[in-house]
NUVEXDO-48075 format. One record per residue: x, y, z of N, C-alpha, C, O in turn. Coordinates in steps of 0.001 Angstrom, whole numbers, plus 500000, padded with zeros to 6 digits. Example, Ala and Ser with C-alpha at 12.3 -4.5 7.8 and 13.67 -1.06 7.14 Angstrom:
# residues 2
513190494310507800512300495500507800513200496700507800514236496681508465/512850497750507080513670498940507140512900500030507870513409501138508039/
END
This chain:
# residues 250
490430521002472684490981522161473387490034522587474498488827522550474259/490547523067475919489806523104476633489522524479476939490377525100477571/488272525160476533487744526529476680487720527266478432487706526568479446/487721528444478427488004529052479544486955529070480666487162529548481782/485825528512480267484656528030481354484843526611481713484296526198482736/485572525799480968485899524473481699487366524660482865487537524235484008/488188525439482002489478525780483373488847526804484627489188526835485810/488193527315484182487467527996485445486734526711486207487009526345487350/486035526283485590485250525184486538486480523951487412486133523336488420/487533523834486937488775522541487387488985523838488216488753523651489410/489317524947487940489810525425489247489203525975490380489921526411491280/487812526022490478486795526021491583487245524863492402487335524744493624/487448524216491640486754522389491578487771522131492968487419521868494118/489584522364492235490867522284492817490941523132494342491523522951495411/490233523901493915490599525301495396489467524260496430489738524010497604/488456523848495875487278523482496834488030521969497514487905521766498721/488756521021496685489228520299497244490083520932498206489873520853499417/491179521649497624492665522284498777491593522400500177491622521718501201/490725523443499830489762523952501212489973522682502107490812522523502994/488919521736501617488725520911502007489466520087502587489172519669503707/490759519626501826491831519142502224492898519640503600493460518876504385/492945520937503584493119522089504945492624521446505962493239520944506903/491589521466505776490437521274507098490625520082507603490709520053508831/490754518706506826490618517801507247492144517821507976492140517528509172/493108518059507519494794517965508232494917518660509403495836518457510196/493738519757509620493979520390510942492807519981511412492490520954512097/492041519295511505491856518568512308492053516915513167491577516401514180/492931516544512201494103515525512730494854516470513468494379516866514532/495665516787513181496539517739513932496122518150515026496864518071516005/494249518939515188494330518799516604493740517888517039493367518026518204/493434516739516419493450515338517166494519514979518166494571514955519396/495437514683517078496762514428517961497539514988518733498360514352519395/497374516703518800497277517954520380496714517288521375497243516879522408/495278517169520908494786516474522247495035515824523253495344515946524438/494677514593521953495214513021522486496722513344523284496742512679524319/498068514212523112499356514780523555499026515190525050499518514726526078/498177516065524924497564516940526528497035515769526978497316515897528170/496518514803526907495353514003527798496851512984528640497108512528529754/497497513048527277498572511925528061499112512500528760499182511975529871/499601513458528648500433514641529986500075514442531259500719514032532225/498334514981531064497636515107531999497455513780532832497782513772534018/497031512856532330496763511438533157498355510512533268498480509854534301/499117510478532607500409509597532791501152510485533525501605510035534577/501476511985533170502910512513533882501947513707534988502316514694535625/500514512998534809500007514040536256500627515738536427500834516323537490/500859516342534835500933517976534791499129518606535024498006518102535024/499590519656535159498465520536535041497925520629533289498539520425532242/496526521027533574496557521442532276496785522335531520496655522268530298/497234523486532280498282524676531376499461524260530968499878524535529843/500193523489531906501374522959531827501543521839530504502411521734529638/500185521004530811500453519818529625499964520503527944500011519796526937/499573521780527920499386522661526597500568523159526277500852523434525112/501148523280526987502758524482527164503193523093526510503131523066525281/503578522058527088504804521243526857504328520802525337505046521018524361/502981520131525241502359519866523981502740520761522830502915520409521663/502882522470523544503216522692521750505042522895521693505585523735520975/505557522234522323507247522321522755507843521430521438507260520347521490/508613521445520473509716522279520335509134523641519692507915523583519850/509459524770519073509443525785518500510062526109517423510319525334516501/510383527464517484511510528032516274512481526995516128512309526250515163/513483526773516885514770525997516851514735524302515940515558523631515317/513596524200516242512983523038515621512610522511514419512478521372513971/512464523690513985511538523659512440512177523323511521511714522523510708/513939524062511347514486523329510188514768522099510450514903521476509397/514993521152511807515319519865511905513989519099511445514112517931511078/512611519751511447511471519066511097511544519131509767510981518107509377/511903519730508865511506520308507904512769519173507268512608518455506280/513629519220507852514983518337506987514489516853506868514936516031506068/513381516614507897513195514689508113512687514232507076512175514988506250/512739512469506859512049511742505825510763512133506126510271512575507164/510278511881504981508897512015505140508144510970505856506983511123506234/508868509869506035507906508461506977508492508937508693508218508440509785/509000509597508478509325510014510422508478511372510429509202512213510962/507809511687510231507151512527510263505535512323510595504746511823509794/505186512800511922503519512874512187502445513923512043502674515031511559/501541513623512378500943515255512775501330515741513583501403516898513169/501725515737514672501969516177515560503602517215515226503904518353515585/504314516238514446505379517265513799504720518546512974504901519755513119/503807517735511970503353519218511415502777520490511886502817521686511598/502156519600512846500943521131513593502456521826514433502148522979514734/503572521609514785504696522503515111505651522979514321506582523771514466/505210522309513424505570523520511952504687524762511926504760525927512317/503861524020511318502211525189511192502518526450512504502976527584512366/502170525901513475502473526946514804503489528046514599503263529185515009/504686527697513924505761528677513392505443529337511954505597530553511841/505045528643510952505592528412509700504133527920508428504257527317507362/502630528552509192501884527522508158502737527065506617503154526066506033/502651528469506474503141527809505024504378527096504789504748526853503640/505209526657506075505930525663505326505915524016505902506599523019505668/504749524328506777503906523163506925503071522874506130502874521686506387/502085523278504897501877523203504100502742522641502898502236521831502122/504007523061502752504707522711501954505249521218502346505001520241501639/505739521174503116505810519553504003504965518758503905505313517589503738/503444519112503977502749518060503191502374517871502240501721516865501964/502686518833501390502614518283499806503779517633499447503895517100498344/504957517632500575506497516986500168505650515766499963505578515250498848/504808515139501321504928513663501445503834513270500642503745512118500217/503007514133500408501765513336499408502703513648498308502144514637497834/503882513434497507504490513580496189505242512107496608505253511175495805/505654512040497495506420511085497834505337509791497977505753508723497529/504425509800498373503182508802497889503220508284496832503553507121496605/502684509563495628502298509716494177503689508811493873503641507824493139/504373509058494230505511508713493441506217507084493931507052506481493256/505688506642495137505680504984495772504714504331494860504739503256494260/503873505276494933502518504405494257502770504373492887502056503512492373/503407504883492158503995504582490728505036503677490869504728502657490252/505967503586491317506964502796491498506818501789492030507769501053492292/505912501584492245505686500211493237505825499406494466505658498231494794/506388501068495286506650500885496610505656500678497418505999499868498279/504307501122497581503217501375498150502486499780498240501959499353499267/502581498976496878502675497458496744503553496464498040503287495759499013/505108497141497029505909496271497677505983496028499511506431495074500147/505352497308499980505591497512501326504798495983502311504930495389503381/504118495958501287502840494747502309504103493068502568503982492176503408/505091493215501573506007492292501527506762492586502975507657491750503099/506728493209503764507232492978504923506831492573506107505947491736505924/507029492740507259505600492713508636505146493711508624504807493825509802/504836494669508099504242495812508022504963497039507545506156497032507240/504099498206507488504519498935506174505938499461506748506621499811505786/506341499567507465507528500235508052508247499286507692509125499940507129/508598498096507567509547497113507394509678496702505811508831496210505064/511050497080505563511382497028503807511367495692503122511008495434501973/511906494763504213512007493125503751513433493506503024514029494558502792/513679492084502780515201492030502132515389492698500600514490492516499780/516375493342500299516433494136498964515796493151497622514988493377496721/516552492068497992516008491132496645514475490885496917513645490956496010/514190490627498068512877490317498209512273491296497492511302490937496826/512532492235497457511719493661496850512022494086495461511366494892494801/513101493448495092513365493675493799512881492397492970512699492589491768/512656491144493463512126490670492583510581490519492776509912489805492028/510159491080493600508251491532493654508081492648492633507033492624491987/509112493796492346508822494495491616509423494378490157509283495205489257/510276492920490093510343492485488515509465491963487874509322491976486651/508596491299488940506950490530488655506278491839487852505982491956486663/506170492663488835505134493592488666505620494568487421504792494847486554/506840495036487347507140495345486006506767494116484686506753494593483551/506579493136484769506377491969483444504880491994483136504315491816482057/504187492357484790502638492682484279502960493361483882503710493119482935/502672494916484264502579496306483799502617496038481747501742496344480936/504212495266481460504495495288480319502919494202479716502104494655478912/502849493240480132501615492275479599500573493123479216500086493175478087/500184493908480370498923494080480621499022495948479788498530496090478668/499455496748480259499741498042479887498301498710480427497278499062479840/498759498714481957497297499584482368496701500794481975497452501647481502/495754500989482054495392502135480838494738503153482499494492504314482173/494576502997483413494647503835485108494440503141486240494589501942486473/494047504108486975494460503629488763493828501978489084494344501173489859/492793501797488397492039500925488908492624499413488564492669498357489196/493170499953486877493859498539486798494981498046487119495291496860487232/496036499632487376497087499068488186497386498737489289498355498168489793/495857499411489868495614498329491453495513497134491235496389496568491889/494797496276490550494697494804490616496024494916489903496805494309490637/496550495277489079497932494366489395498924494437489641499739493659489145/499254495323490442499512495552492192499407494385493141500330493988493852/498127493845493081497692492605493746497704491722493227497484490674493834/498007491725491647498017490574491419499487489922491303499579488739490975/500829490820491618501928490580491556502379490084493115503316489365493462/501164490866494038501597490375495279500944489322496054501312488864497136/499199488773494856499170487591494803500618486379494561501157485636495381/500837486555493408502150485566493141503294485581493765503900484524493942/503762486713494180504722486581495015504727485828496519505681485260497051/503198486022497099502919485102498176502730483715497525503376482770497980/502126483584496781502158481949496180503789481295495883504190480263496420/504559482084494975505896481747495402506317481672496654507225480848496774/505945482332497862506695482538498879506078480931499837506870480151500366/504723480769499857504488479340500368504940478224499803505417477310500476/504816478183498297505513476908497702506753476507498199506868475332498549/508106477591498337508858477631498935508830477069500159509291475968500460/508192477965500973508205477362502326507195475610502408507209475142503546/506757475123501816506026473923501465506965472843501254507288471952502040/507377473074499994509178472490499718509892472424500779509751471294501245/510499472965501328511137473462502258510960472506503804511886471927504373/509659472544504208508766471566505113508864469924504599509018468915505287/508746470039503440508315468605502854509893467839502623510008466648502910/510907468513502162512089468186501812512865467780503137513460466734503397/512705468755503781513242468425505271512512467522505826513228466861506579/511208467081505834510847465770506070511547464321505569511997463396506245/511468464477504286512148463566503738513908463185503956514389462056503863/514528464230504208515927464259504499515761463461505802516756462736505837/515094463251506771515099463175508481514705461335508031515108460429508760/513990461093506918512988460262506761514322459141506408514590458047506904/514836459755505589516282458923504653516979458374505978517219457209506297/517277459797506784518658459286507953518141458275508458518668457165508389/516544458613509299516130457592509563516236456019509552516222455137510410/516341456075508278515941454006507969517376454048507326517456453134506504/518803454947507420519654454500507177520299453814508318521055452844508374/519705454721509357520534454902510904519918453681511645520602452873512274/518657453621511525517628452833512373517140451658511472516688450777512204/517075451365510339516488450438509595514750450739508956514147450077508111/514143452327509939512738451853510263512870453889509767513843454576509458/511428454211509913511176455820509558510406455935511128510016455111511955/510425457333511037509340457485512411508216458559511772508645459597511269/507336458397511787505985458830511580506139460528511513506955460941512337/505605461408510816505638462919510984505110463072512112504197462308512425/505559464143513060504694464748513816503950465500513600504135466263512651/502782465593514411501260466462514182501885467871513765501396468453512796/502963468442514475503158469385514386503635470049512790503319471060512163/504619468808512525505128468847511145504146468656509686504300468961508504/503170468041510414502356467966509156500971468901509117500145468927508205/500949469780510555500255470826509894500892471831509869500150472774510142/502268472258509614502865473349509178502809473013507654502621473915506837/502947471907507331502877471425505848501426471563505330501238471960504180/500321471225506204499321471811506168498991473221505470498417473572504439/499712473925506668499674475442506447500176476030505582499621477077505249/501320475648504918501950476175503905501216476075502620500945476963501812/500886474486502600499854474499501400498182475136501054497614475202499964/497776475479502179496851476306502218496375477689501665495417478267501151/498130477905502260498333479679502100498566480138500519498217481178499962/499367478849499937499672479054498890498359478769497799498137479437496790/497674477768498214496170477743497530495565478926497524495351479244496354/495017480088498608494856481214499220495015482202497836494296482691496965/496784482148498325497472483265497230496826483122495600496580483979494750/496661481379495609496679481237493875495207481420493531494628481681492476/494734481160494966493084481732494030492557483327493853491690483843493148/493658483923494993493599485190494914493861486077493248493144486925492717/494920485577492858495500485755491569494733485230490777494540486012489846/494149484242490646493202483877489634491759484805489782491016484989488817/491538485259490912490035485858490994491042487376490759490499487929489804/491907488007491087492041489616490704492170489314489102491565490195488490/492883488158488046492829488329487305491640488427486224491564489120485209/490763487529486764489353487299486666488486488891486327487645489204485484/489164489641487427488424490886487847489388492168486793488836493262486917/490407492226486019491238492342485205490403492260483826490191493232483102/489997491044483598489136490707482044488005491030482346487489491784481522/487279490722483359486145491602483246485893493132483476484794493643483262/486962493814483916487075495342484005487215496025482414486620497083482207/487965495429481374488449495312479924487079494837479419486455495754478887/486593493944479434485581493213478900484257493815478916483515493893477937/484008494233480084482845495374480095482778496886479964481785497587480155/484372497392479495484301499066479556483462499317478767483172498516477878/482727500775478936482105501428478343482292501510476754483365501057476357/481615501903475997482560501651474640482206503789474203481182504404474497/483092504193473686483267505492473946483082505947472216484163506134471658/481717506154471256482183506621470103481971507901469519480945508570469639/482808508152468997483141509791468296483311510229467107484402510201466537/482366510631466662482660511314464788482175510091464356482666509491463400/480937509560465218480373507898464173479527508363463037479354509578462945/479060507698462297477978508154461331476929507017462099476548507067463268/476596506004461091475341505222461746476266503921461984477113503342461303/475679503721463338476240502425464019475275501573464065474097501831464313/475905500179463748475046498846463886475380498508465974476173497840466636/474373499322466218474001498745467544474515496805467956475417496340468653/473388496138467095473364494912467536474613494003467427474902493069468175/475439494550466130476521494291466134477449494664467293477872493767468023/477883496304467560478148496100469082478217495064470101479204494680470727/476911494644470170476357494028471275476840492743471323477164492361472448/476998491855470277477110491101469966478793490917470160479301489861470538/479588492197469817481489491809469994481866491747471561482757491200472209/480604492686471901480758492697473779480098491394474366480320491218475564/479424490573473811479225489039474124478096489490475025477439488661475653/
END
């Protein structure tokens, strides 16, 4: 049970982060004011009263259309014109999207995202649903016990999924070689040699997929030894055989 000098101390603790956390968002925010005025000023050649005026443009009228957006269309630069109207429901807007984080990063969106050309790009539905059937079969294997281990396997699902994804494309290179290879000496009697080009894309594919599989073998690596070396935590012991310990931890 946790006594009233330890909840006093978490909530110093909490307010000193929020502080902290404040500070750092407004000063992005007027990062990206700035950086807004400088472009005014040097691309559309305003004044600099003028390029402050336009910089803090939209206003009132604005706020519930800001306030209605996804949270991934949303910048600083939206927030600090919240804030300007509304701190507190610019405040509230960013605790929308850090929930909406918390809550990718459980689900496995925050993973899955690297499966595209970048984080803005979803990739195909199946593509994403079966990266996150992988990663649900760890989760079940493994049953991470926090953040650290469900980061590696996080990576280690999106290790395999890139190793699936080159084998594929490897196959794919190599098969279509062979199909061209068949017509070949059906059509002609004779094969014609791969081109350089064809055989280092085949190259490349097999590389990447080596890449991926050693990746997965070294996060898993890093998996047993995270388990293998925890701390060992004991409570209400009487007398412990030390050497024994020592000895189950190898």
């Amino acid at each position: 049970m946790i006594d009233a000098k330890t909840l006093a101390i978490q909530a110093d603790e909490a307010e000193t982060i929020q502080a902290g956390e404040v500070k750092s968002i407004a000063r992005l925010m007027a990062h990206t004011y700035d950086e807004l005025v400088r472009f005014y000023v040097k691309e559309q050649k305003l004044s600099l009263e003028d390029a402050q005026a336009r910089a803090k443009e939209p206003k009132d009228e604005m706020v519930a259309h800001f306030m209605s957006q996804l949270v991934d269309q949303i910048d600083w630069l939206v927030i600090r014109s919240i804030a300007d109207v509304n701190p507190d429901k610019a405040y509230a807007k960013w605790e929308e999207i850090k929930q909406t984080a918390r809550e990718e990063l459980a689900s496995g969106g925050v993973a899955a995202s690297a499966l595209g050309h970048n984080g803005a790009v979803p990739g195909h539905p199946l593509e994403r649903a079966r990266f996150l059937a992988i990663r649900e079969s760890f989760i079940a294997d493994w049953k991470p016990t926090g953040g650290i281990e469900q980061s590696l396997l996080d990576t280690l699902a999106l290790a395999y999924a890139g190793q699936l994804f080159w084998l594929e494309r490897l196959q794919v290179r190599v098969t279509f070689e062979a199909v061209n290879e068949d017509y070949d000496i059906r059509r002609e009697g004779n094969w014609k040699p791969s081109r350089i080009s064809d055989v280092e894309a085949q190259q490349r594919a097999a590389e990447m997929m080596d890449r991926y599989n050693r990746l997965l073998l070294r996060t898993l690596r890093g998996l047993r030894d995270l388990r293998r070396y925890a701390p060992v935590v004991i409570q209400n012991a009487g007398q412990v055989n030390i050497g024994y310990l020592l000895n189950k931890l190898g």
